[in-house]
Structures are given as C-alpha cells and as structure tokens.
ZALUM-98351 format. One line per field, with one value per residue (C-alpha): residue number from 0; x, y, z. Coordinates in steps of 0.25 Angstrom, whole numbers. Example, Ala and Ser with C-alpha at 12.3 -4.5 7.8 and 13.67 -1.06 7.14 Angstrom:
<atoms>
pos: (0	1)
x: (49	55)
y: (-18	-4)
z: (31	29)
</atoms>
This chain:
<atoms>
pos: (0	1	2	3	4	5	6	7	8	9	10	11	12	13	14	15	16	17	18	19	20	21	22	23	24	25	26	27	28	29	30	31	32	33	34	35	36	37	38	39	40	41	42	43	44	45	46	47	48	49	50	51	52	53	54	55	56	57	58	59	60	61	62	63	64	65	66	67	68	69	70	71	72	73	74	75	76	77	78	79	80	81	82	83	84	85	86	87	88	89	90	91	92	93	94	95	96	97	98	99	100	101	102	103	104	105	106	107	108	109	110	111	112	113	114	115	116	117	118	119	120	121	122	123	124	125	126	127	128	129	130	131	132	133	134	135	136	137	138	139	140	141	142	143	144	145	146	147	148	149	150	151	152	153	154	155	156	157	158	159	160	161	162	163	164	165	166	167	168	169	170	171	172	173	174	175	176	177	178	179	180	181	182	183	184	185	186	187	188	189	190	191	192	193)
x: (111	103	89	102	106	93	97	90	79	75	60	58	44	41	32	20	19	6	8	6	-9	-14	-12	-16	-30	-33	-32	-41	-52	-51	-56	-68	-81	-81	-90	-84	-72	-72	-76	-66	-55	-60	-60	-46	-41	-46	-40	-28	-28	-31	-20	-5	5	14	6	7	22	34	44	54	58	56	72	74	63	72	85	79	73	87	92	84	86	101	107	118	113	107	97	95	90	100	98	95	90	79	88	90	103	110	122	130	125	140	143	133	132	147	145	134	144	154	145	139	153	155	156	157	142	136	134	126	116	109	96	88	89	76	66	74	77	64	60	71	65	51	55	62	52	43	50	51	36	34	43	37	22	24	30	18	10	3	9	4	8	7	12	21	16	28	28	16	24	15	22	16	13	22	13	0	8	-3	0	1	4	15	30	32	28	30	26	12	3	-12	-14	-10	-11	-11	-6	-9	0	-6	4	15	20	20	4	-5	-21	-24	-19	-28	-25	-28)
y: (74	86	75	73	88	91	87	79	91	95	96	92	99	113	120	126	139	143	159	153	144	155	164	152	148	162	166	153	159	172	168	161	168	178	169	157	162	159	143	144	146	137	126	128	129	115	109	115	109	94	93	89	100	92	84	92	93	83	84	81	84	74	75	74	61	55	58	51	39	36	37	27	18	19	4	14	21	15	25	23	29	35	27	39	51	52	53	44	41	37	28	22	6	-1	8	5	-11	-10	-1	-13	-24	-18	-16	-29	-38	-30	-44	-37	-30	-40	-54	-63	-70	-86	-80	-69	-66	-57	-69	-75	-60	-56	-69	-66	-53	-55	-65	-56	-46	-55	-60	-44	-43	-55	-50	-37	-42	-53	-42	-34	-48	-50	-58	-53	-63	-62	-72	-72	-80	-81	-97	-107	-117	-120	-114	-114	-99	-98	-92	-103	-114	-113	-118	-106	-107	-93	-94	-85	-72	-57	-43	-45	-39	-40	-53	-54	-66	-62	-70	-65	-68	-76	-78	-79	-77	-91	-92	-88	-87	-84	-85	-77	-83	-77)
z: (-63	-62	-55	-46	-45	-38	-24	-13	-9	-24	-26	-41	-43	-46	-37	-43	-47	-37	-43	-58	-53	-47	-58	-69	-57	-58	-72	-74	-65	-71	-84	-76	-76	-61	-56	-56	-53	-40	-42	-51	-44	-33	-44	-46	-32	-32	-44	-39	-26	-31	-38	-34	-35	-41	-50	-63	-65	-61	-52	-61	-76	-87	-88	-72	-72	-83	-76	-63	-69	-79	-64	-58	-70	-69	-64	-59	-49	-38	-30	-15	-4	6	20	31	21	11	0	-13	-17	-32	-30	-42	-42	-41	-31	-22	-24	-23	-8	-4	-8	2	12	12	12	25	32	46	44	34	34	26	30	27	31	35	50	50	56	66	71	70	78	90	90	92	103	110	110	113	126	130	127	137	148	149	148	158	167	169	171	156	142	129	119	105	95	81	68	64	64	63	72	85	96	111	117	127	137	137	129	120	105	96	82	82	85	98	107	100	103	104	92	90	95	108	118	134	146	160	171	185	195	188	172	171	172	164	167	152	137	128	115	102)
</atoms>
C-alpha cells in the first residue's frame, strides 16, 4: 500500500546531492599534481556531464519494484488508463467485468452486429467526399480525379469512359488525373491519364 500511498505526482528518484560531487570532484583534483590540476578538473567536468543523472541509482526501492510487480501479476486487479487524464487506474477484476457486462446488455445504446460496418462506411464516406470534391472543382471550371484501389473490378472513369481497373472517385492524392472544361461540364478537351 505504501507504492500506492505515494500519489499521482510522486517522483520516485532521489535528486543528487550536487554539494556532496563538488566536494568529492575536488578533493580528487586536490591530490593531483598543481599542474594538472586544471586538466583534471576539466576531465571530470566531462565524465560528469556524459553520464545520465538518473543512471546510477533507481527510482524505486527493491521492496517498492516487488510491491509493483506482485501488483501487476495479481489476476485481481485490473490496471487501466483513466479515459481524459494521464492517470492509471487499479480496479478489482469482477468488478469491472461485471460493470462492462451491464453496460454492454444496455440494448438501447448497444446492439450486436453480423458484421463489421467499417468498409461499407468508409466506402459511402469517400463517395460522398468525393462528389463534394467534384462539385466544387467543376465550379471553378477544372476536375481533378484521382482514383481508389480498393477493388480490381474494371470500372469505367466517369469522366472519359475510359476503363480503369479502380472502383470510384476520392479526394485526390499523389496521382492525380485532370479534366478541363470546354463549353460546357459535359465536355472534355483532355484526360491526362496516369
């Protein structure tokens, strides 16, 4: 309990003691010859300074490491993250199965489900951006047009009618295939193809 006891801003690690170096550094360095004194101290200044300040002594005791890991290893608690802080949370195991159990036969905000809905999302998402994207280029007079691979069934662009081997229009990325307007939307002078 005491791991526990030490609250969500404890800092584990001891801060150095930079009064106790200084006194050790230069008690070294006095017991250098005078003239290398100097190179000595210069010497230590850059040992010290390569080496990580927290390197040589742990954050936690032997006792406090053994208390966290017997805590992790405990089937009975269950450690989570808390959803809208940076905090870590210990809940007792049946508890918490038991709280997602209730949640979850909540027929009025879950249902379940044959299969995934992510694709055919996805897909009516993309289409309807990509009939935003259309409206708005053909408005200023120029279609940009890229295409999908998410099917290898031929399909015809629906600008030039020319076969292409990709499913439909999106937000267009690195390749990019460009219409220019005539007379009229519905004619085009040139299909750049990739």
């Amino acid at each position: 309990m005491k791991v526990l006891g030490l609250g969500l801003n404890s800092n584990c690690t001891p801060e150095s003691d930079v009064r106790k170096i200084v006194c050790v550094a230069e008690n070294a360095v006095s017991r250098v010859v005078v003239a290398q004194q100097d190179e000595a101290r210069t010497r230590i200044v850059n040992a010290l300074s390569t080496l990580h300040p927290h390197a040589s002594t742990p954050a936690l005791t032997s006792e406090k490491r053994k208390a966290g890991k017997s805590i992790y290893k405990n089937a009975d608690i269950a450690i989570l993250h808390a959803d809208k802080v940076k905090v870590t949370v210990l809940l007792d195991t049946t508890a918490y199965i038991e709280k997602i159990e209730s949640l979850i036969k909540d027929r009025c905000t879950y249902a379940r489900m044959d299969k995934d809905p992510t694709a055919k999302v996805q897909q009516q998402l993309q289409k309807l951006l990509a009939d935003v994207f259309i409206q708005f280029t053909r408005s200023i007079g120029v279609l940009i047009i890229d295409y999908c691979a998410t099917t290898d069934m031929p399909r015809p662009c629906t600008v030039c009618q020319k076969s292409t081997s990709l499913e439909f229009p999106c937000v267009p990325s690195s390749t990019l295939r460009v219409h220019h307007f005539t007379s009229s939307p519905a004619t085009f002078t040139s299909c750049l193809l990739r």
